[in-house]
Backbone as CSV, one residue per row, in Angstrom:
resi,resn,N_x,N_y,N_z,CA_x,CA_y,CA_z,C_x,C_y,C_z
1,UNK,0.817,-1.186,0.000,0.000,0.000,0.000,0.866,1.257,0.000
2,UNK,1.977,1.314,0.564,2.862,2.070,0.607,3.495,2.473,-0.452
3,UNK,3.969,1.649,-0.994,4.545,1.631,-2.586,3.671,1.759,-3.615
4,UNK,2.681,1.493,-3.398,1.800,2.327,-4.380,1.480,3.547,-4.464
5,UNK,1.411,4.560,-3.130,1.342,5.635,-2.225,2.691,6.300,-3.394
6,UNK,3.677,5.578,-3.203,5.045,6.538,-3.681,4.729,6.637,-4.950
7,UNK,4.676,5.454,-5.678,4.472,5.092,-7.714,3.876,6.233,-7.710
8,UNK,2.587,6.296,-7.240,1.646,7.701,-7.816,1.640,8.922,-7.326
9,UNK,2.545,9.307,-6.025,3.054,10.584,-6.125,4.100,10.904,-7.164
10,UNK,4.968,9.669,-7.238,6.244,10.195,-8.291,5.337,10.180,-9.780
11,UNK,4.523,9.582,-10.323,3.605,9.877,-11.376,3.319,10.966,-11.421
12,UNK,2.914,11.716,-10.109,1.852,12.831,-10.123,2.898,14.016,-10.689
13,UNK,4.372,13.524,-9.695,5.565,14.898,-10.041,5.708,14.667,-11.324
14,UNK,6.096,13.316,-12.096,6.721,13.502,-13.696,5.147,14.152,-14.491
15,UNK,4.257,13.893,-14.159,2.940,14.479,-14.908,2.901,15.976,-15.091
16,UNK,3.065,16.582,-13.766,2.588,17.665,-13.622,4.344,18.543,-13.688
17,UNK,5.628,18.119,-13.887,6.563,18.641,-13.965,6.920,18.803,-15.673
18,UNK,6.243,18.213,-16.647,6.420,18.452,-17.789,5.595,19.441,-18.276
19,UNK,6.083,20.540,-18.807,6.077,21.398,-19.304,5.183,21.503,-20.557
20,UNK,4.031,22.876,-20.504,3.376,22.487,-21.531,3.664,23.772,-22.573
21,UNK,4.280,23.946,-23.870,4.260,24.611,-24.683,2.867,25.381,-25.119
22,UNK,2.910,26.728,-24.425,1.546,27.617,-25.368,2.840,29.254,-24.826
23,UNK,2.135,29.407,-26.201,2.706,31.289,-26.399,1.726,31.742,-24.979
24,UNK,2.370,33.051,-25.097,1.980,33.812,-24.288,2.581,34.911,-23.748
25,UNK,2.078,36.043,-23.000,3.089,37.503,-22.682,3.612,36.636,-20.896
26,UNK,5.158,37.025,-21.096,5.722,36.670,-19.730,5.389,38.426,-18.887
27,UNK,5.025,38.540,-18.029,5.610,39.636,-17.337,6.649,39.786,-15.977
28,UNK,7.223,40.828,-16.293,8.795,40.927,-14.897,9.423,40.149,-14.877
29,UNK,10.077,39.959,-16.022,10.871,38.814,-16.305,12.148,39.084,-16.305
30,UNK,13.229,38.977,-15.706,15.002,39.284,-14.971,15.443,38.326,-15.369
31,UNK,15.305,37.121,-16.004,16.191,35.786,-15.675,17.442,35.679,-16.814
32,UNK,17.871,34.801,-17.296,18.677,34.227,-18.403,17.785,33.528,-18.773
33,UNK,19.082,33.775,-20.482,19.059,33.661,-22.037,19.555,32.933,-22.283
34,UNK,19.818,31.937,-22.936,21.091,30.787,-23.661,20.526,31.037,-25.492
35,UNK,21.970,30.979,-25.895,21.848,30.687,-27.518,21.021,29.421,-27.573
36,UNK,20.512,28.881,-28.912,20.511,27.665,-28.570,21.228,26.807,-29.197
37,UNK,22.175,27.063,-29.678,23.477,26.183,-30.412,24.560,26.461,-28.957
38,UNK,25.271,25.671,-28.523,25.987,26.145,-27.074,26.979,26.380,-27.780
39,UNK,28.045,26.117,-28.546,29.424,26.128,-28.726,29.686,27.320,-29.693
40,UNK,28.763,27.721,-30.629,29.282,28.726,-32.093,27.462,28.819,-32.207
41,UNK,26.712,30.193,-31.724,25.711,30.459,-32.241,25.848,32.036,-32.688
42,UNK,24.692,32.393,-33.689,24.372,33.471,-33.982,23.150,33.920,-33.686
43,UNK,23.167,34.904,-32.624,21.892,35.261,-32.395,21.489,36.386,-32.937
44,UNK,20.052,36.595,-33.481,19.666,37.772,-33.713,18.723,38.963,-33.102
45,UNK,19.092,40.294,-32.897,18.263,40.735,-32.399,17.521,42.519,-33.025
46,UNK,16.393,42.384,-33.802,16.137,43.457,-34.388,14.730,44.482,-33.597
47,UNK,15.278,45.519,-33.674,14.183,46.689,-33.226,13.387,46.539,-34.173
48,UNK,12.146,46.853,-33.711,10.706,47.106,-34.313,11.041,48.489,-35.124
49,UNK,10.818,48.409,-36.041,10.638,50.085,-36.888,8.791,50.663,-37.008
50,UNK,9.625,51.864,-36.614,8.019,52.342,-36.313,7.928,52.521,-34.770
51,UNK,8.809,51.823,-34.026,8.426,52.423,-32.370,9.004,54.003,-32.502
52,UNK,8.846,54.134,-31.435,9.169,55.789,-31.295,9.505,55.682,-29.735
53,UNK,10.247,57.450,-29.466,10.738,56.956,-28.033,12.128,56.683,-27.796
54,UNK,13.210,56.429,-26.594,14.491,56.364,-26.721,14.711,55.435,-25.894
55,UNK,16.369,54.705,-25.526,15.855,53.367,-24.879,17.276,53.136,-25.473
56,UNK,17.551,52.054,-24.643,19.090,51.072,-25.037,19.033,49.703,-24.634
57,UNK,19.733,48.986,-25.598,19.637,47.464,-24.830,20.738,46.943,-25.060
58,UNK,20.805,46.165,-23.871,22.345,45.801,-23.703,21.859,44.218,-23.239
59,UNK,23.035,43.360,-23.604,23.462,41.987,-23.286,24.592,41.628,-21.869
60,UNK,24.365,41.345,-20.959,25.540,41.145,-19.903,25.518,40.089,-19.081
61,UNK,26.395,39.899,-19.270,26.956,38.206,-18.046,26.115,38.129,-16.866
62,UNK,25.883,36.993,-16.772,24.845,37.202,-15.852,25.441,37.232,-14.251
63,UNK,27.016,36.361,-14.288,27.933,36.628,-12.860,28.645,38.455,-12.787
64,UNK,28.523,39.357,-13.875,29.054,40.595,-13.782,27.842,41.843,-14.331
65,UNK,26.815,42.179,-14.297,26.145,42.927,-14.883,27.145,43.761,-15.697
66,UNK,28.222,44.521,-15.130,28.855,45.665,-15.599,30.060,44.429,-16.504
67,UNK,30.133,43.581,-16.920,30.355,42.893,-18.228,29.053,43.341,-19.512
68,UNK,28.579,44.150,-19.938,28.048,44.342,-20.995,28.344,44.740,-22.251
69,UNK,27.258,44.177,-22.761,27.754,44.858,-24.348,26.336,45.960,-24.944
70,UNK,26.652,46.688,-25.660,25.963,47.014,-26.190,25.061,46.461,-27.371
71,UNK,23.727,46.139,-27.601,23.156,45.749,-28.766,22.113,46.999,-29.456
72,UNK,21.143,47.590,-29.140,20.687,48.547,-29.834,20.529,49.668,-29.323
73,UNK,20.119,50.866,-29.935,19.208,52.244,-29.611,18.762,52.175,-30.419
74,UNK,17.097,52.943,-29.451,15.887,53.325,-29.890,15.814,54.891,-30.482
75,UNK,16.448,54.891,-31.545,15.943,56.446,-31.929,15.291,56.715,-33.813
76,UNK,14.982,57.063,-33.745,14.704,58.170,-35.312,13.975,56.932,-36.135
77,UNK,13.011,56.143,-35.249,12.050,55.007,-35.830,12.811,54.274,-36.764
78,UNK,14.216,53.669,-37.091,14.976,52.931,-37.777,14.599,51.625,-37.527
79,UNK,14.721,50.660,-38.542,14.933,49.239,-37.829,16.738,49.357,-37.760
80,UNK,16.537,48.825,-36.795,17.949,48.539,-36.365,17.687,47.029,-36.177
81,UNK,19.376,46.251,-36.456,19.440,44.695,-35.791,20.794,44.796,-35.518
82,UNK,21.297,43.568,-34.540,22.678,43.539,-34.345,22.553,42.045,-34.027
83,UNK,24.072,41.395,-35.100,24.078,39.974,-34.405,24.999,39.707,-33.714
84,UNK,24.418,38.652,-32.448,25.859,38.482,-31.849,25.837,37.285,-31.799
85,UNK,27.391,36.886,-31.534,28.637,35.848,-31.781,28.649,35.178,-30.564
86,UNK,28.251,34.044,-30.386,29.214,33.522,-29.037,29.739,31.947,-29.992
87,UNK,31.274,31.959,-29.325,32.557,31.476,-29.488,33.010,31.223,-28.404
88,UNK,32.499,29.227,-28.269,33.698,28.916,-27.109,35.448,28.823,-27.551
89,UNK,35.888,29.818,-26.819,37.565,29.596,-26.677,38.145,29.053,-25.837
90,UNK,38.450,27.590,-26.310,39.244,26.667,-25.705,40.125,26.724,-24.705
91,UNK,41.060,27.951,-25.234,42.333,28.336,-24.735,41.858,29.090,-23.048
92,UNK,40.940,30.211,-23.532,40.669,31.081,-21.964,39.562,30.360,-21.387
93,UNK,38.946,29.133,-21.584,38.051,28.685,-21.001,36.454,29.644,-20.617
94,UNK,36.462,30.526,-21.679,35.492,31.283,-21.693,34.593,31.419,-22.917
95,UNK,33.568,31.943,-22.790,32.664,32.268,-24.036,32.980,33.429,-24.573
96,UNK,33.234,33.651,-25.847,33.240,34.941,-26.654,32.175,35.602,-26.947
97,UNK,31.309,36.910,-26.553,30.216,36.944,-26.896,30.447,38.089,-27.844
98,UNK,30.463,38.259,-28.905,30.635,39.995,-29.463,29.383,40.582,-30.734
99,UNK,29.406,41.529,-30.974,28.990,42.279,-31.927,29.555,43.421,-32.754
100,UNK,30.041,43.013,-33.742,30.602,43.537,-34.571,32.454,43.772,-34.182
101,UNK,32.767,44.482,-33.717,34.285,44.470,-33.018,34.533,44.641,-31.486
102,UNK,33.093,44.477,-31.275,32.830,44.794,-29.791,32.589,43.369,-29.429
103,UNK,33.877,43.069,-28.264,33.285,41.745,-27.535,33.472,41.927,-25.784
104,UNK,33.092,40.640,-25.009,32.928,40.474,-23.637,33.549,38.740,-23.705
105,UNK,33.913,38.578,-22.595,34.195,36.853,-22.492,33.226,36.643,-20.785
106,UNK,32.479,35.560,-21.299,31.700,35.138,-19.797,32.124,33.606,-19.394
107,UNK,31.920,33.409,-18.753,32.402,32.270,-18.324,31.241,31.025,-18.751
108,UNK,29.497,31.293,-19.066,28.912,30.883,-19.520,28.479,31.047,-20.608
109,UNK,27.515,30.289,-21.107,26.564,30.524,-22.205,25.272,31.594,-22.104
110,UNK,25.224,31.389,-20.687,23.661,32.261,-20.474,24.405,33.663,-20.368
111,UNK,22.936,34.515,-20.522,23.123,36.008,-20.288,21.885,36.499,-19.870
112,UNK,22.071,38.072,-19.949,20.505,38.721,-19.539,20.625,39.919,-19.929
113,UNK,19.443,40.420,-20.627,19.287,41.567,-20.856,18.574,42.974,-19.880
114,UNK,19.161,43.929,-20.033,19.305,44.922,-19.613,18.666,46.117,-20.777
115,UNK,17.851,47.071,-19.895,17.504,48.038,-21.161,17.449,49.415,-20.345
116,UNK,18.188,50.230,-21.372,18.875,51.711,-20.028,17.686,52.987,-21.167
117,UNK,16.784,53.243,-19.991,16.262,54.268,-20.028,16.800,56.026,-20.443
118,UNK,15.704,56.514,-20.957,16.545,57.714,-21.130,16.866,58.454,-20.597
119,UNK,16.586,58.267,-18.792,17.028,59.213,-17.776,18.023,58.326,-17.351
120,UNK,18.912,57.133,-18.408,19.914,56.431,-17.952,19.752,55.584,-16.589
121,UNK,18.574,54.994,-16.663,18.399,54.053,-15.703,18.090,52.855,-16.279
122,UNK,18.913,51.856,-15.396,19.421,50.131,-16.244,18.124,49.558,-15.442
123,UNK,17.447,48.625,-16.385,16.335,47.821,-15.984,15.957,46.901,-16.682
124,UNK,16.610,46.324,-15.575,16.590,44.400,-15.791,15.466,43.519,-15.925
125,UNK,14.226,43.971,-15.177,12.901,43.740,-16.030,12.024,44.160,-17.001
126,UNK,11.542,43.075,-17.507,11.070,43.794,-18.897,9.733,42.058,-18.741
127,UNK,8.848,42.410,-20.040,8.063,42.173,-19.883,8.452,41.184,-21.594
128,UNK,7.941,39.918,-21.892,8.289,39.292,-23.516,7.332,38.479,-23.622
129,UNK,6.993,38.356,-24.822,6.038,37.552,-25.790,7.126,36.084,-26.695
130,UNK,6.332,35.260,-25.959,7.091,33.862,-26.068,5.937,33.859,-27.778
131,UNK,6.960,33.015,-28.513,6.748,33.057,-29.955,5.433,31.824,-30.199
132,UNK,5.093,31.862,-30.979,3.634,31.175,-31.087,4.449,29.697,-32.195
133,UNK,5.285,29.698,-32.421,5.577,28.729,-33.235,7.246,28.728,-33.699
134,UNK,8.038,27.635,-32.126,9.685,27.863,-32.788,10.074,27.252,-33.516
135,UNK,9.433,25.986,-34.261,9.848,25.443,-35.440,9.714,26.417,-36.367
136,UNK,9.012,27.351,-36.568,9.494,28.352,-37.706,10.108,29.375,-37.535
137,UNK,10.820,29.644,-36.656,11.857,30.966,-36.229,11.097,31.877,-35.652
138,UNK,9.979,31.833,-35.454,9.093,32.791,-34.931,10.366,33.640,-33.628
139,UNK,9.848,34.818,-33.515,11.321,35.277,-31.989,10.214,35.109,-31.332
140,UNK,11.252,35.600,-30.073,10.465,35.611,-28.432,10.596,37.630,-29.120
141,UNK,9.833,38.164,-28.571,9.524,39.638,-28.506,9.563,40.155,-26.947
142,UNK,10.260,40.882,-26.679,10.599,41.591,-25.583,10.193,43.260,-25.504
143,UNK,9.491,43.578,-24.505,9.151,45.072,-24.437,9.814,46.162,-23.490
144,UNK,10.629,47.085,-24.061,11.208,47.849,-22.949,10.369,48.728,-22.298
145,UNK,11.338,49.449,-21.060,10.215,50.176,-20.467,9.605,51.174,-20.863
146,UNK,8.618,51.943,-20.446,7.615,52.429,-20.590,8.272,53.851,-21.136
147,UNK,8.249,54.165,-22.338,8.825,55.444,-22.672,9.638,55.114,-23.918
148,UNK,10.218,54.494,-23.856,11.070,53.908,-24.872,10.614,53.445,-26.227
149,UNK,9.462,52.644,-25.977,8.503,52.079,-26.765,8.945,50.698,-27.611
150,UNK,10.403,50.672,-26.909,11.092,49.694,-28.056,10.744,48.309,-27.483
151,UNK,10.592,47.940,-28.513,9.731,46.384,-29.085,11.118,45.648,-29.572
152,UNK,12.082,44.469,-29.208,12.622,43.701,-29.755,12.684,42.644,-30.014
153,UNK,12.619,42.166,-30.999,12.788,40.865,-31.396,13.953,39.520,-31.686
154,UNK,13.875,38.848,-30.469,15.100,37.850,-30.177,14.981,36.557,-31.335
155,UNK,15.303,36.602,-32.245,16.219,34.976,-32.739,16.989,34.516,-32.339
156,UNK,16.962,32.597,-32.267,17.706,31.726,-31.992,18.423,32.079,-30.374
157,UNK,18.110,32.348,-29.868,17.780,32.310,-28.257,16.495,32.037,-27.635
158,UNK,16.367,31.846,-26.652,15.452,31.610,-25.540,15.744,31.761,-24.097
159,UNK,14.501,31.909,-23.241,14.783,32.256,-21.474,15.268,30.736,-21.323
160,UNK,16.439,30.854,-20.085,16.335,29.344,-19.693,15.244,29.439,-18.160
161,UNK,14.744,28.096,-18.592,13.429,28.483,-17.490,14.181,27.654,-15.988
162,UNK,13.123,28.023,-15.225,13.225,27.284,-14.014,13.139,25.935,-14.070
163,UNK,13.305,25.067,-13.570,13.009,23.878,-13.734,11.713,23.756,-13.066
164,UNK,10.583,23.434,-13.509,9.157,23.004,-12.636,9.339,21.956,-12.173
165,UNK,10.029,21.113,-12.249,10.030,20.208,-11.177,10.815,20.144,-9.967
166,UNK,11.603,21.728,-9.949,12.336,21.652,-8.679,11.357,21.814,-7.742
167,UNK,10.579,22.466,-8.533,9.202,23.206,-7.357,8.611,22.290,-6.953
168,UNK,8.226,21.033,-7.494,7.416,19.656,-7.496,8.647,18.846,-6.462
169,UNK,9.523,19.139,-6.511,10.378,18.148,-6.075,10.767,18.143,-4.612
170,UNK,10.991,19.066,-4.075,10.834,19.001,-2.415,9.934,18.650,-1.797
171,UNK,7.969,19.332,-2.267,7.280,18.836,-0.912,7.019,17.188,-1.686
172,UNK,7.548,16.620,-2.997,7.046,15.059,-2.991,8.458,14.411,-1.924
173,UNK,9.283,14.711,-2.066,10.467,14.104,-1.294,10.217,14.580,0.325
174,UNK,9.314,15.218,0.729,9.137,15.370,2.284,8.065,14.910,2.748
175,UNK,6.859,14.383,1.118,6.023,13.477,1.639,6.594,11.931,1.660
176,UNK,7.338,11.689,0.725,7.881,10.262,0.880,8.592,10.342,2.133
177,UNK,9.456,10.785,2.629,9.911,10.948,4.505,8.912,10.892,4.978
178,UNK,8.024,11.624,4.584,6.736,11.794,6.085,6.067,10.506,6.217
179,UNK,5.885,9.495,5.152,5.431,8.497,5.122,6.415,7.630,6.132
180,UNK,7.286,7.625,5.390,8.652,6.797,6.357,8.562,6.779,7.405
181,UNK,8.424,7.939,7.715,8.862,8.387,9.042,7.593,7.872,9.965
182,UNK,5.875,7.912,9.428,4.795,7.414,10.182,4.807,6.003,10.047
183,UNK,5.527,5.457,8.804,5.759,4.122,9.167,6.539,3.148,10.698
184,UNK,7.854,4.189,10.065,9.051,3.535,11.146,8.464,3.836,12.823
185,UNK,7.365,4.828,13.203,6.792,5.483,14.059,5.954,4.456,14.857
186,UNK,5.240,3.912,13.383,4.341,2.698,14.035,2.766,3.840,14.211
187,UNK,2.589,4.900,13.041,1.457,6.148,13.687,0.728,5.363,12.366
């Protein structure tokens, strides 16, 4: 009876820890990015033309904020894009991340974006639209803050998420103890 007790809690965690794919707007979202090629990707990232408004966005290590790079400004309704490079180098045991002659070395793959306001204030949340379909390149769309108006659009990256089953995974492992434990108890 017991072991059946466990089978179908651990059922219940692999059930409810898999992840279900639907688009949708993330909001206050701070976390990391990964390419999704790890070793040599090209990511792309283009401004909306037609926003209006001023605004900067930057790429930075996620162990150094002030490791950044620059990727766009929001001005004079341009599309703008910039691609960047990451290059594992063997030799420094680091990632190459650059754009155009401008580079950073992180020690990972992940990163996070940053978007500096026009009263020059850096803000690490932002709000993105997960793509409705990544077998066709669809981007994730990201919205800066409020003033800026800038709308960007991420290729060949993605957020790396939390794991949902870490969340699933402690109180099933403190009900399997608790069981144990009313067993060995004799309750």
């Amino acid at each position: 009876r017991t072991i059946s007790g466990i089978i179908g809690i651990a059922l219940a965690m692999i059930v409810l820890a898999v992840p279900v794919a639907q688009a949708g707007t993330i909001t206050g979202y701070s976390g990391a990015w990964a390419p999704f090629d790890t070793d040599s990707a090209v990511m792309t990232v283009d401004r909306t033309p037609g926003t209006s408004g001023s605004g900067f966005l930057y790429l930075f290590d996620l162990d150094d904020i002030g490791n950044s790079l620059f990727l766009l400004e929001n001005a004079n309704k341009r599309s703008v894009s910039a691609e960047i490079w990451f290059d594992y180098d063997t030799n420094a045991g680091k990632y190459v991340v650059s754009v155009g002659t401008t580079f950073i070395q992180m020690a990972s793959k992940n990163f996070g974006f940053y978007f500096v306001d026009s009263n020059q204030n850096r803000i690490t949340t932002y709000d993105y639209d997960e793509p409705t379909n990544t077998g066709n390149g669809d981007p994730y769309v990201l919205y800066g803050p409020s003033g800026s108006d800038m709308k960007v659009s991420v290729y060949n990256a993605a957020p790396v998420p939390l794991p949902g089953s870490l969340a699933l995974l402690l109180p099933g492992l403190l009900g399997i103890l608790g069981i144990g434990w009313r067993k060995n108890k004799g309750v």
